[in-house]
N, C-alpha and C positions, 0 to 999 in steps of 0.2 A: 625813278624810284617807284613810280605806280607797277611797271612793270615789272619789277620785281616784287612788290607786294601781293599782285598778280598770281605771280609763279607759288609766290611760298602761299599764298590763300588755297591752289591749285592742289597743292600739294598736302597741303593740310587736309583740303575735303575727302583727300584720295586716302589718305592715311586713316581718318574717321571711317570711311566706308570700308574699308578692310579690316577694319577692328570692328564695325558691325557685322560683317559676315561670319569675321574668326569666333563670336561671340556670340551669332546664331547656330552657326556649327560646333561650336561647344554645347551650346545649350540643347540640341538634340543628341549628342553623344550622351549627356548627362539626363535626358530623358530617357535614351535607350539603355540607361546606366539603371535607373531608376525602374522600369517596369522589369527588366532581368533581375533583381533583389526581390521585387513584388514575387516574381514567378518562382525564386528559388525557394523564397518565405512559404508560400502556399505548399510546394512540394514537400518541402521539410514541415510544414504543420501535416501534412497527408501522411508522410509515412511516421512520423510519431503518433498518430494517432491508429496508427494500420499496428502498431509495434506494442501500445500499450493496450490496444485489446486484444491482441494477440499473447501476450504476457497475462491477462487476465482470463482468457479460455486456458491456457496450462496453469493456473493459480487454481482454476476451479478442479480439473481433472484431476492434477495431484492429489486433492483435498479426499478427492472424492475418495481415489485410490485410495487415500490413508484411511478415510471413514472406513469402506467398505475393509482392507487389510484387516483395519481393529477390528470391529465385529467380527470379521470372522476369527481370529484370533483367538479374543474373550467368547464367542459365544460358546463355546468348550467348556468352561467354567462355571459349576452348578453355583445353589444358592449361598452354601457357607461359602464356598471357595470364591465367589463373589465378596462377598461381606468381608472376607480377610485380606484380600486382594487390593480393594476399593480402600480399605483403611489402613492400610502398611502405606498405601503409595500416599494415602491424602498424607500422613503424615509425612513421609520423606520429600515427596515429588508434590504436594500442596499447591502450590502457589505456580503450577504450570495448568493444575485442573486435568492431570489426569486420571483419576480417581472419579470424577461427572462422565472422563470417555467410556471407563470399564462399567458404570451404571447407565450407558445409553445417552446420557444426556447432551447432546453434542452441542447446544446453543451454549448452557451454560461452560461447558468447558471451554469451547472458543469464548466467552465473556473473559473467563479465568487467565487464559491464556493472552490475551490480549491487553490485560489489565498489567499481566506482569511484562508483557514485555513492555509496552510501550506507555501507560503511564509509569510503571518502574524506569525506564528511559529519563522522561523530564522530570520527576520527582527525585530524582537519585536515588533511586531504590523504593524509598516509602510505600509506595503502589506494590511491589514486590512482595514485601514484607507484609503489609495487611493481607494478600491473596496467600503467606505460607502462615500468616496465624489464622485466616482462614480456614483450611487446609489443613492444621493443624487440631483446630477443634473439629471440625468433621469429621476427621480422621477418628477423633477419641469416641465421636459420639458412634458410629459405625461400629469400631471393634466392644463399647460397652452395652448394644444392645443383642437384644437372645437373638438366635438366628430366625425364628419365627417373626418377629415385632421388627429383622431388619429387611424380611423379606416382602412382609405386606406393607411396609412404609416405605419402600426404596425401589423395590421392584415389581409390586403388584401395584403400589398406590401413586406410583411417578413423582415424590414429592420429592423436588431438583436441590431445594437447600434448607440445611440442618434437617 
């Protein structure tokens, strides 16, 4: 019986040492598993980041293009034709702030703009709404003053709100 305890002791050790190996060579496949994810992670953080500022150089150029479009657009348009123009739209188009674009004001009108889309987004509108009753009273105050008093406060004097 020794001898057979022997054999099957024999047999056992041989069994354990091939399940060490199977389970080293697992365990480097699973490191080579592991540093191929690392490298894919890295490439894929590389080209997302190649992707959003490259989406952000055409965010900027379009802009630009619209700025410049507008102006040149509106620079056509004398002083009353300004002043009627700026307050037709604040009141209709208010709460987009393009009535700040055709006065030049483009910080303030991208504020407007920005207010209405995206806190109007999470507010459900409310942000919206204050930027067209905004928009609304500018509007009125524009078409109720003389065209002299809206030329030197709005366009000789830069003064961006009310």
């Amino acid at each position: 019986m020794s001898e057979e305890n022997k054999d099957l002791g024999d047999k056992a050790e041989d069994a354990m040492d091939k399940a060490k190996d199977k389970a080293k060579d697992l365990g480097g496949k699973a490191s080579e598993k592991l540093d191929d994810a690392k490298e894919a992670t890295k490439e894929f953080a590389e080209d997302a980041k190649e992707k959003a500022s490259e989406f952000a150089h055409e965010a900027k150029d379009t802009a630009k293009e619209f700025t410049d479009s507008a102006k040149e657009a509106f620079s056509k348009a004398g002083g009353d034709n300004k002043k009627m123009l700026a307050g037709i739209l604040a009141i209709v188009l208010g709460a987009l702030g393009v009535h700040k674009f055709i006065l030049g004001y483009n910080k303030e009108g991208i504020i407007m703009l920005a207010v209405t889309i995206v806190l109007g987004f999470f507010t459900c509108g409310i942000g919206a709404s204050l930027m067209g009753i905004l928009g609304l009273i500018e509007g009125i105050i524009y078409l109720t003053k003389s065209d002299e008093e809206f030329y030197n406060t709005y366009q000789v004097g830069q003064k961006p709100w009310f």
